[in-house]
ROVO-361522 format. One line per field, with one value per residue (C-alpha): residue number from 1; residue in three letters; x, y, z. Coordinates in steps of 0.2 Angstrom, whole numbers. Last residue first. Example, Ala and Ser with C-alpha at 12.3 -4.5 7.8 and 13.67 -1.06 7.14 Angstrom:
vexmar = c(2; 1)
lumvo = c(SER; ALA)
x = c(68; 62)
y = c(-5; -22)
z = c(36; 39)
% end
This chain:
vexmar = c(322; 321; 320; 319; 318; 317; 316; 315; 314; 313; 312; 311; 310; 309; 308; 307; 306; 305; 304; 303; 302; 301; 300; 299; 298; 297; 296; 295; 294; 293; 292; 291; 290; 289; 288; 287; 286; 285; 284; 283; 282; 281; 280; 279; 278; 277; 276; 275; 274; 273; 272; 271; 270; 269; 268; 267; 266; 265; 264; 263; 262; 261; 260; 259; 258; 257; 256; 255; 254; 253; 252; 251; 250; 249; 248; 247; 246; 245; 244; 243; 242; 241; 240; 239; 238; 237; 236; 235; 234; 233; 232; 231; 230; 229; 228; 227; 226; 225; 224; 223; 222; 221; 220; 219; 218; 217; 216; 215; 214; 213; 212; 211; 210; 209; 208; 207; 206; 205; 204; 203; 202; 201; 200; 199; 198; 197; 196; 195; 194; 193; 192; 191; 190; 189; 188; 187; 186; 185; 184; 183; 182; 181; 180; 179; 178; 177; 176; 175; 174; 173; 172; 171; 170; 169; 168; 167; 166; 165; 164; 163; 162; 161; 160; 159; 158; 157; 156; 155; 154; 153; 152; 151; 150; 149; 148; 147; 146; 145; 144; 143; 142; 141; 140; 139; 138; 137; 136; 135; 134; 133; 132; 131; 130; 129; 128; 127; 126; 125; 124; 123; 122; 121; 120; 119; 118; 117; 116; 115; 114; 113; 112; 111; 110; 109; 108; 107; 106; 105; 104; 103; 102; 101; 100; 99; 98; 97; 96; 95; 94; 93; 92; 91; 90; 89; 88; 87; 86; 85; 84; 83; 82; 81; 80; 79; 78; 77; 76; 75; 74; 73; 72; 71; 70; 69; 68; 67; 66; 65; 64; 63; 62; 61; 60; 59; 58; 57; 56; 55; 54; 53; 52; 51; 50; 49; 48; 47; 46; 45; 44; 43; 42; 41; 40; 39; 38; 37; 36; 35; 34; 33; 32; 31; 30; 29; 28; 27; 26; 25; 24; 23; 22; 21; 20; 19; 18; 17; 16; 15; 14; 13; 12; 11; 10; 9; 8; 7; 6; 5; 4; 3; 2; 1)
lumvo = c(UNK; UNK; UNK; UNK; UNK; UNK; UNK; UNK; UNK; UNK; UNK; UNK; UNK; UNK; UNK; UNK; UNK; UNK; UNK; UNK; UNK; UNK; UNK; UNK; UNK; UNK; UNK; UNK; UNK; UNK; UNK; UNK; UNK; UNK; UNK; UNK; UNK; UNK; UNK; UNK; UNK; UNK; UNK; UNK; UNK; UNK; UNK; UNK; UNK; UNK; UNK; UNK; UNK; UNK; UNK; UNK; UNK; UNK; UNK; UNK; UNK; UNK; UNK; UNK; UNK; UNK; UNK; UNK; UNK; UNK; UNK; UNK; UNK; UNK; UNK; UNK; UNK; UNK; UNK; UNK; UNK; UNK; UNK; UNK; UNK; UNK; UNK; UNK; UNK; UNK; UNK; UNK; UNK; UNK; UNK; UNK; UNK; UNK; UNK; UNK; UNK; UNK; UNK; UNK; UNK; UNK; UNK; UNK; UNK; UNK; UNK; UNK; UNK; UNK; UNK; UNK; UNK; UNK; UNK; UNK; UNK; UNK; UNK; UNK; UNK; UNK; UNK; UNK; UNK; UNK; UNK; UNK; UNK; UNK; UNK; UNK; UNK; UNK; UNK; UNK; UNK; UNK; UNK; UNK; UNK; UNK; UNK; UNK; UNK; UNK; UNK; UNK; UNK; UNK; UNK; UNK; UNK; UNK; UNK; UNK; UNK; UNK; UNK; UNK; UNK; UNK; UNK; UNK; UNK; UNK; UNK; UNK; UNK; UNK; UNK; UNK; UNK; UNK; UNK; UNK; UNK; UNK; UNK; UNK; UNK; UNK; UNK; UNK; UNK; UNK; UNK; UNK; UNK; UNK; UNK; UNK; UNK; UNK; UNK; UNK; UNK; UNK; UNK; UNK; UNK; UNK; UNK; UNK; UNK; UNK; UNK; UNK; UNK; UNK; UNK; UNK; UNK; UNK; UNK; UNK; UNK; UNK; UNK; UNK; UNK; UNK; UNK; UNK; UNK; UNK; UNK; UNK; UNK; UNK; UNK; UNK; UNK; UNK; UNK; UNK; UNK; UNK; UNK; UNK; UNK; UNK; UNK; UNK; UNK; UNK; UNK; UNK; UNK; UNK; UNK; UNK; UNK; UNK; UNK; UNK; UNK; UNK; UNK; UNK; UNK; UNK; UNK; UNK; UNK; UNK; UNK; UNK; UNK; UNK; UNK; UNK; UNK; UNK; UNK; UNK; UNK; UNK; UNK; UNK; UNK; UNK; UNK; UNK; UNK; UNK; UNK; UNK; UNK; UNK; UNK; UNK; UNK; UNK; UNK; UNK; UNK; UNK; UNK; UNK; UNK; UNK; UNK; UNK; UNK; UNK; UNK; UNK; UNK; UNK; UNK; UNK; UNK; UNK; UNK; UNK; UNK; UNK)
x = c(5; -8; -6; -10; 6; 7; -11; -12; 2; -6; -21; -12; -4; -24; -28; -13; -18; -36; -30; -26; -10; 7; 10; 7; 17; 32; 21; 11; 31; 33; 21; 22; 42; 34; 23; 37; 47; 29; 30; 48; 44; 29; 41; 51; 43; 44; 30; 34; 53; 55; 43; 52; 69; 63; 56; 76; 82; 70; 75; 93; 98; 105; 120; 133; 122; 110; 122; 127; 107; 103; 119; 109; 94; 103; 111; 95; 99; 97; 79; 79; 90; 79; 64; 74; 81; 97; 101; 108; 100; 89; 86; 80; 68; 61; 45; 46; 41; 25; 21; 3; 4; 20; 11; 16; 23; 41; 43; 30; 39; 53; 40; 35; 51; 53; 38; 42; 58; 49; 40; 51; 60; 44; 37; 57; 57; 37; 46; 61; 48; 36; 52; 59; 43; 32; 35; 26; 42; 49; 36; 35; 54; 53; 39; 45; 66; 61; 53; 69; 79; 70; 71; 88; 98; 86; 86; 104; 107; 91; 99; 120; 112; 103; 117; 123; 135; 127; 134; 128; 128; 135; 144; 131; 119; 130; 133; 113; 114; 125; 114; 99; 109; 119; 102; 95; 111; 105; 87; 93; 102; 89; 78; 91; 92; 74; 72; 57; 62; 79; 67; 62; 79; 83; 72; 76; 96; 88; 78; 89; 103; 90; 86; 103; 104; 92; 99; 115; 107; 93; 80; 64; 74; 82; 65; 58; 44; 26; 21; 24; 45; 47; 64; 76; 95; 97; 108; 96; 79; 87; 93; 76; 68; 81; 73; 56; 60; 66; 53; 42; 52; 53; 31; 35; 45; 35; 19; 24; 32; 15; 4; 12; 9; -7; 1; -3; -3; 12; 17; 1; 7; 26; 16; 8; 21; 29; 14; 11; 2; 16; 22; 20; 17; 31; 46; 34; 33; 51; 56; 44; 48; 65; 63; 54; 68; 57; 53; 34; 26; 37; 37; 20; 12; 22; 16; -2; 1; 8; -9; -21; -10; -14; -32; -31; -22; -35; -43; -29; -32; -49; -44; -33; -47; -42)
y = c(-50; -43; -59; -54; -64; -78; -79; -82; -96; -104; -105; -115; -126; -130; -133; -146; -153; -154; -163; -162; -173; -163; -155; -137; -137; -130; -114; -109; -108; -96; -85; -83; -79; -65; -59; -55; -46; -35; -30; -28; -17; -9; -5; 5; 15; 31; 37; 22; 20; 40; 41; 27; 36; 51; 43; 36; 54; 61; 46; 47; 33; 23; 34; 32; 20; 36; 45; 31; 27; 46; 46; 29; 43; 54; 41; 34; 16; 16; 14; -1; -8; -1; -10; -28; -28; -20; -23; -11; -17; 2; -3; -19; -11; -2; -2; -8; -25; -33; -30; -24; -14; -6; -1; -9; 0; -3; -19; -25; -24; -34; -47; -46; -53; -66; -74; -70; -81; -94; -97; -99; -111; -125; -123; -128; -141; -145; -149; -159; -168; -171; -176; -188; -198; -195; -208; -197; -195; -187; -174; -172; -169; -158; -145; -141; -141; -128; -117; -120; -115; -101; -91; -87; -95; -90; -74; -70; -76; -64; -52; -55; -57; -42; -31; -25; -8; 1; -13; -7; -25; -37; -48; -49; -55; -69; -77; -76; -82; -96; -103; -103; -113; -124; -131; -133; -144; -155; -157; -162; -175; -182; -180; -192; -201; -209; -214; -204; -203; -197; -182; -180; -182; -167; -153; -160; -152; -136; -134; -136; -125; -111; -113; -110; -95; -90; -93; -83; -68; -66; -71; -60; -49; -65; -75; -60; -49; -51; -40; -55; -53; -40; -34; -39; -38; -43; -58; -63; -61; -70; -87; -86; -86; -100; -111; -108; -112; -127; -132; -130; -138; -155; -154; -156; -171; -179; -175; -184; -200; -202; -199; -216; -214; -212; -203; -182; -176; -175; -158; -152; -159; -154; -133; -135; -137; -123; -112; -115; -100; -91; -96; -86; -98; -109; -99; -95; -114; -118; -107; -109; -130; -126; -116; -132; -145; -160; -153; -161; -143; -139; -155; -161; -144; -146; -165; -159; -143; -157; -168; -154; -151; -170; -166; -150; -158; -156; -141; -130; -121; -118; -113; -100; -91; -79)
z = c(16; 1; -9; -31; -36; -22; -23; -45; -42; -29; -41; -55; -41; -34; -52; -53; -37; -44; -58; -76; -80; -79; -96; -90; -76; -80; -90; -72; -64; -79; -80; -60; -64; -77; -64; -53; -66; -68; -51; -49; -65; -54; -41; -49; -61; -49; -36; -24; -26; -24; -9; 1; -4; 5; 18; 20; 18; 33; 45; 42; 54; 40; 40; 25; 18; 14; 3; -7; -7; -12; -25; -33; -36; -46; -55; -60; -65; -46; -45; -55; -40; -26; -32; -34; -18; -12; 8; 20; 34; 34; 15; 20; 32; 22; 31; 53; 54; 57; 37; 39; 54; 50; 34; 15; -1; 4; 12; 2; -14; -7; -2; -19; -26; -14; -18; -36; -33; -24; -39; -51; -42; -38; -54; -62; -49; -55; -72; -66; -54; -69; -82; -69; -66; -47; -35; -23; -15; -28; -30; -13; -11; -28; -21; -5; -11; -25; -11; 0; -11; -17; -3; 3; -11; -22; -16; -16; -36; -41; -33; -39; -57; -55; -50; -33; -36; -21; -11; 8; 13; 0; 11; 24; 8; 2; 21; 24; 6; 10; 25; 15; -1; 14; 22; 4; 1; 16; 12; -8; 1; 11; -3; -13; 1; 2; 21; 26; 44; 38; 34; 49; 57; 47; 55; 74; 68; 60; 74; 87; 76; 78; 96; 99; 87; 95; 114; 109; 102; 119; 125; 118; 105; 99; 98; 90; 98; 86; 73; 59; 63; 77; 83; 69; 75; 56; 61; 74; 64; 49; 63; 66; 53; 45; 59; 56; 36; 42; 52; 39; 28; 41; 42; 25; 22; 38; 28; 13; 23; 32; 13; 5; -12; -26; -37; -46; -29; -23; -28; -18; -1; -3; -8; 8; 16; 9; 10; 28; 33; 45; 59; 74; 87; 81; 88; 105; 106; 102; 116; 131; 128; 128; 144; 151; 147; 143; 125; 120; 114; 97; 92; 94; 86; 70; 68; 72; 58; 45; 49; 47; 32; 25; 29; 18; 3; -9; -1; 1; -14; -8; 10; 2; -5; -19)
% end
């Protein structure tokens, strides 16, 4: 699946996202701000959520400058929640490069963090709709009560799916469902296509999530810039690890493991167990389920190259090696 051809309805408009994203993060007048902001942003990632505010637009003609802005602000959002993640997780690499917190310091990313998250916002007062202003704020809240949701549940052996599926749209779904509804919305869209590409939106930010946790298990190093499993090293339950505990065998393995993480030969053995077990293929198959669906909201929205584009997104999220 080529990204550039998903891309290519809205690609001008990204170029213009990217020119937005490169202004902000290289025009700070304090000089060690200006290092910060551009090491944060040099190891973003391939702009899917903007790119998902350009694609949800697409089915209006609409003012393209308050489209970007909206997503040019996601993406700077979502950089912002990275960091603040990396910091709380004590994360030493994120994408196989050195962590803002592991570079300068706690204090200084969350700093940078809050910068982010505060300069985020006034982009989208720039657009001057308030009911996407307000759906920014509450996004803000969802990412920050999930970071809050997870801490509390670290180590939880008895986590069940509702809680999961609960934690990861805070942490990742909100803001995916708030990429695709602010540029639906301001695209003048009706209340029945942004309600539907909401419901697309959600859906599949939940299997993007869901096959990141696959990832950290069955991926390299190399591949995932992080060292593997780590979540199970934080202490956190995903998907994989949850069908593995309905072995109660295998749930004494975690118990067992929580009680010291540093267990390197006990936490291979856990890696092994998900791989070679059913485990990950039913996160697999829960994640293509969520894709079914998000491809299902958008069925009735008028036949386009955006819709297309949407339709394809769907099949990379699902079938994306990183």
């Amino acid at each position: 699946m080529d990204p550039l051809k998903i891309l290519a309805p809205v690609s001008e408009q990204l170029s213009v996202v990217e020119q937005k994203l490169f202004e902000f993060s290289s025009n700070a007048e304090l000089p060690f701000l200006d290092e910060l902001l551009t090491h944060a942003f040099n190891s973003q990632g391939k702009l899917a959520r903007p790119a998902l505010t350009l694609l949800t637009s697409g089915f209006h003609e609409h003012n393209w400058d308050n489209v970007t802005t909206m997503a040019a602000a996601v993406e700077m959002l979502h950089i912002a929640t990275l960091i603040h993640d990396d910091t709380v997780d004590e994360a030493e690499t994120r994408r196989g490069r050195i962590t803002v917190s592991n570079k300068y310091g706690q204090h200084t990313a969350v700093l940078l963090g809050d910068y982010i998250f505060a300069a985020s916002a006034t982009y989208v007062c720039d657009t001057g709709n308030i009911q996407v202003i307000r759906k920014f704020s509450e996004t803000i809240m969802d990412l920050s009560e999930g970071q809050i949701q997870e801490t509390a549940n670290i180590k939880n052996i008895n986590t069940d799916l509702n809680e999961y599926l609960h934690r990861i749209f805070l942490k990742t779904g909100s803001l995916f469902t708030t990429a695709g509804e602010s540029g639906a919305i301001l695209s003048g869209a009706s209340d029945d296509q942004v309600k539907s590409i909401t419901n697309y939106s959600k859906n599949l930010g939940l299997a993007f999530q869901v096959i990141d946790d696959i990832f950290d298990l069955n991926s390299n190093e190399t591949e995932l810039g992080k060292p593997v499993g780590s979540d199970l090293i934080n202490g956190v339950i995903t998907l994989p690890t949850l069908y593995g505990m309905e072995n109660p065998d295998f749930k004494s393995l975690i118990k067992d493991f929580f009680k010291d993480t540093s267990d390197i030969l006990l936490h291979r053995q856990i890696i092994d167990y998900l791989n070679q077990s059913s485990s990950v293929e039913r996160a697999y198959d829960f994640a293509k389920d969520l894709i079914q669906s998000s491809k299902t909201s958008i069925e009735s929205l008028p036949k386009s190259d955006s819709r297309d584009s949407l339709v394809s997104l769907c099949d990379f999220i699902i079938t994306r090696k990183d």
